[in-house]
N, C-alpha and C positions, 0 to 999 in steps of 0.2 A: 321181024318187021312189026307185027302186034304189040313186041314190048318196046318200041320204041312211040310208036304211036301212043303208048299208054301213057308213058312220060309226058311226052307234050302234052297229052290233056290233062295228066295230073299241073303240070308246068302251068299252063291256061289256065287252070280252076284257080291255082296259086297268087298267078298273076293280078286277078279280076279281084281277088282277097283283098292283096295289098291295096291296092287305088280303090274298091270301096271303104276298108278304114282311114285310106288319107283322106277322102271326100268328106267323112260322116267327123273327121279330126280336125278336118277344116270349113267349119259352117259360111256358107257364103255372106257375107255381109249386108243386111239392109243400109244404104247411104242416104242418109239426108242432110239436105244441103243448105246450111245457112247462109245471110249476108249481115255482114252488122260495120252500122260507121264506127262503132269503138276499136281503138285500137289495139296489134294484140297485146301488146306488156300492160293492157289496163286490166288489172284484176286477175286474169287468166280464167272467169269463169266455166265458157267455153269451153278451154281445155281439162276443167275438172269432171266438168258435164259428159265429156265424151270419153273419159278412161273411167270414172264410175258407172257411164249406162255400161260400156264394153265388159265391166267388171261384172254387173251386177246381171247383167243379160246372156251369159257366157259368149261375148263376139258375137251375139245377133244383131246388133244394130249400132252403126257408127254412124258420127255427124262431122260431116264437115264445111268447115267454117268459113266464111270469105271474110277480110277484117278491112279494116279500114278505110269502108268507102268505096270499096274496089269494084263494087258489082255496082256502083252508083249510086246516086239519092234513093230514099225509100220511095217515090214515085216509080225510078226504074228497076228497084227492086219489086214491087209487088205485078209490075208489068212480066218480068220473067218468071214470078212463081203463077202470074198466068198463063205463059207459053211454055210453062214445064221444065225450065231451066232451072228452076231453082223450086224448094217446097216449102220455105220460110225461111224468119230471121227476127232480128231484135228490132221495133220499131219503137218511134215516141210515138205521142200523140197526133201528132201530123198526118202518122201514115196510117196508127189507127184508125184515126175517123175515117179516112178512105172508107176502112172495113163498115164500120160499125161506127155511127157519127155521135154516138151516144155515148161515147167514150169521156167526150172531150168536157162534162158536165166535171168534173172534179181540177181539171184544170182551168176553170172559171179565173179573169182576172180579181186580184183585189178581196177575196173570196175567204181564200184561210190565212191565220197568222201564223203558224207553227206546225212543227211535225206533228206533234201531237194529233191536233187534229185532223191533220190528212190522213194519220192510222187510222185513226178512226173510222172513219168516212169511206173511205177507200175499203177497209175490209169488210164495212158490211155491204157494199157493194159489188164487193168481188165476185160473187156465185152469178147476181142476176149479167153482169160482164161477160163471164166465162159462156155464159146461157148464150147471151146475143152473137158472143164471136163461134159457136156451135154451131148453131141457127145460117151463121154464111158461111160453111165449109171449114173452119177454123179451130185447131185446138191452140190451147194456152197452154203454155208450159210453168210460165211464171209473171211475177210481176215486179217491178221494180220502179225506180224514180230518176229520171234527169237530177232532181234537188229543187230548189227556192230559185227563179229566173229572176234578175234586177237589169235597171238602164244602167248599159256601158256608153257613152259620150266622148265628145272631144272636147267640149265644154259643158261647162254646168249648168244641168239643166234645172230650175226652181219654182219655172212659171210656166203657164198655158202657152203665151208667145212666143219662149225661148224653144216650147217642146214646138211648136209648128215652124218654127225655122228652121228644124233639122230635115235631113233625110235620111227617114227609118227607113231600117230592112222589115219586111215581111218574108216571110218562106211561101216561096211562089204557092198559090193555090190554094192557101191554109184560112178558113169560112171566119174562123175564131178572132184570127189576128186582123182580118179586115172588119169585123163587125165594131171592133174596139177600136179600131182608127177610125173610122164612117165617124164612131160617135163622138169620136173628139175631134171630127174637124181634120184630121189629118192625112195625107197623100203618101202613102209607103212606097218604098222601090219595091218591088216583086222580084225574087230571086232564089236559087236554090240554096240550100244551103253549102254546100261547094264552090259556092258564087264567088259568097262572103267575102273572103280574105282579100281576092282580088279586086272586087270594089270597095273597100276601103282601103285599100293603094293606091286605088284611082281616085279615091274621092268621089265614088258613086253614089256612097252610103256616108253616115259619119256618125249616127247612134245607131242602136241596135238592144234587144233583152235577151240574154241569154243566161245562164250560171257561171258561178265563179270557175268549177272545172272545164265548163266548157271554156269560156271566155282561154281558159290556159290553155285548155288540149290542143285545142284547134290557132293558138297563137294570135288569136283577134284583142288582145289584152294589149299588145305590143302598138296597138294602131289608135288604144284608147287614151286618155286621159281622168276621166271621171266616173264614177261608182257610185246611182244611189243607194242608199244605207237602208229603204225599206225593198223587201221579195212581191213582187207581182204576184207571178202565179208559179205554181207547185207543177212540174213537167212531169209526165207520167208514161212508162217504157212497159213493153211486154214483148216475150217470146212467144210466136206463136207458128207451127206447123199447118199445112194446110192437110186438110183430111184424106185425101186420096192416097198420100205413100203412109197417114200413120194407120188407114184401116189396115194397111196390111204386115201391122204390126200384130202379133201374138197377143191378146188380151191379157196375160201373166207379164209381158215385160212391158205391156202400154202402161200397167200400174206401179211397174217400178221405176220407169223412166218420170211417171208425173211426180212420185214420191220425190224423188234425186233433186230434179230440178225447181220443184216446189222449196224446198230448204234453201238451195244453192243461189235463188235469185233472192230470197227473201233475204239472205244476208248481203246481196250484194244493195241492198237499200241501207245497211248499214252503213257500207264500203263508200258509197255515193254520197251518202252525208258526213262520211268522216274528210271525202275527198273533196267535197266542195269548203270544210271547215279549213282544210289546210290550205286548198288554191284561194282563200281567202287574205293569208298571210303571203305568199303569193304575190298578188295583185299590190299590195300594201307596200311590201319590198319593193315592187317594180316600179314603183312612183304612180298609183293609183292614187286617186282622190277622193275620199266619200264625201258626197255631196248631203248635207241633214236636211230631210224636210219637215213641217212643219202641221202637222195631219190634222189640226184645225185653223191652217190658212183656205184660201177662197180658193189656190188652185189645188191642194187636196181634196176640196169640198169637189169642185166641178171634176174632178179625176173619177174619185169613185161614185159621182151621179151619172156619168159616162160608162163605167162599168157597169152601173144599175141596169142599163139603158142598153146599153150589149147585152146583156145576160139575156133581158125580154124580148129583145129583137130574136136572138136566135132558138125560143120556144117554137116549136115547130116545122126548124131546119135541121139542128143537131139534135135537139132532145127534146121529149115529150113533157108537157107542163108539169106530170105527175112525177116525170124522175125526177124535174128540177125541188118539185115540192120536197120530195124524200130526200134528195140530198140537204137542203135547206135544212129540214127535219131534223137530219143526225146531224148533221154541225152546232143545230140547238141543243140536243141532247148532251153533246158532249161538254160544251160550255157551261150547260146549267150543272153538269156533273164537276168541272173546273172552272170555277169563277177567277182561280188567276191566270186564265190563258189566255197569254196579251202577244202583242205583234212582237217577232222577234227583228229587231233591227241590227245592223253591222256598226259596233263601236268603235 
């Protein structure tokens, strides 16, 4: 009787072995959950992000991704990473400024000519960025770019009166896009962006600014007819976590996951401007029309006096006079450092 007993609790000792090495073999997974309106076959960033954290973390910490819009506009995305549904994702500037309205100082209309200078600009801004979205709960994983935004039309647009006969889309709620319309006089539709497509099959909307890629991704190309030849303004994306699931990330792999993803999104600003060079050819094929304007005619002169005029208006809604100064600053800096950095237009 005793040597049976013995067994079983040899048995037991045995047993409790096995299932602690399977437990300690198999490290439970931190999940964080993103949303992002990119599609998935765009780029596959995402997916490299989450088998190099998995790699580099040993399977402590996976992301997963919602793609397409599916968790909604970034409006009702950042409402669930309030109610804990979700803990982040990829936003543009739209949903930024929600956060941190300070953002939106480098997407200025009319502002920069070129990549070049948005590098610039952008990267010595990047710390004091990362600082404010810190400040509300938020880490940055990376940064990246929409691309150069232009007018898609149904007709050609040339002049002040022809742009007030349309009806522009704005992104419901977006402080930026109405202070630029206020200044020129003009009535936007208010819409999400999910709206979009739909009202311009209705004929709700019938111009619109967005980028060449987007203009494709999202198939609003197909509703346009006309392309202007100069970029508005430079659209600006970030991935960011909200702080509550990354504290409770291991300090050892929080520094390997911003390593990862700091590279990973930096290239995908390459990826984005190689993608909007080609959905440019694109458009072109598809019976686009670029429209030339003429940037010392009287309605380029009252364009960018309207952007003058937005800019000042929103000192001290979005941004503080002093960041608008500093950004000014380096955009000076860098010019005076490249005196041939001219506006780049669509040939």
């Amino acid at each position: 009787m005793k040597r049976i007993v013995l067994i079983c609790v040899c048995a037991s000792i045995a047993l409790f072995g096995l299932i602690q090495a399977a437990c300690s073999a198999e490290k439970p997974k931190l999940t964080i959950k993103l949303a992002t309106l990119l599609p998935k076959d765009s780029g596959g960033v995402f997916e490299k992000l989450r088998a190099e954290v998995d790699r580099e973390t040993g399977g402590e910490v996976d992301f997963r991704v919602y793609y397409g819009g599916i968790q909604g506009d970034e409006h009702d995305v950042l409402k669930k990473i309030q109610y804990k549904q979700l803990h982040g994702g990829s936003f543009t500037g739209h949903g930024l400024g929600k956060i941190v309205p300070s953002v939106r100082v480098t997407e200025l209309p009319y502002l920069f000519k070129n990549y070049g200078e948005i590098t610039y600009v952008r990267s010595q801004l990047e710390e004091t960025m990362n600082q404010l979205f810190f400040q509300e709960g938020y880490i940055v994983l990376g940064w990246y770019e929409t691309g150069f935004a232009y007018v898609f039309s149904k007709v050609p647009i040339k002049d002040v009166e022809t742009a007030r006969q349309q009806k522009w889309w704005m992104w419901e709620g977006d402080p930026m896009q109405k202070a630029t319309f206020d200044a020129m006089n003009i009535s936007p539709v208010s819409l999400t962006l999910t709206d979009v497509m739909t009202s311009l099959s209705t004929k709700l909307i019938d111009a619109a600014a967005t980028t060449p890629f987007g203009a494709v991704a999202f198939r609003w190309y197909t509703r346009f007819s006309f392309m202007g030849e100069y970029p508005i303004a430079n659209g600006i994306v970030a991935v960011i976590v909200h702080r509550e699931i990354w504290d409770k990330i291991p300090a050892a792999s929080q520094a390997k996951i911003l390593n990862i993803s700091k590279g990973l999104f930096a290239g995908m600003v390459k990826e984005r401007r190689s993608a909007n060079d080609n959905s440019i050819d694109v458009l072109k094929k598809a019976g686009i029309s670029i429209v030339p304007y003429d940037m010392e005619s009287e309605a380029m002169k009252f364009v960018l006096a309207a952007s003058l005029k937005a800019r000042e208006n929103m000192v001290g809604q979005l941004y503080s006079r002093e960041l608008l100064d500093r950004t000014l600053t380096l955009l000076a800096e860098y010019r005076s450092k490249n005196p041939g950095s001219n506006i780049v237009k669509i040939e």
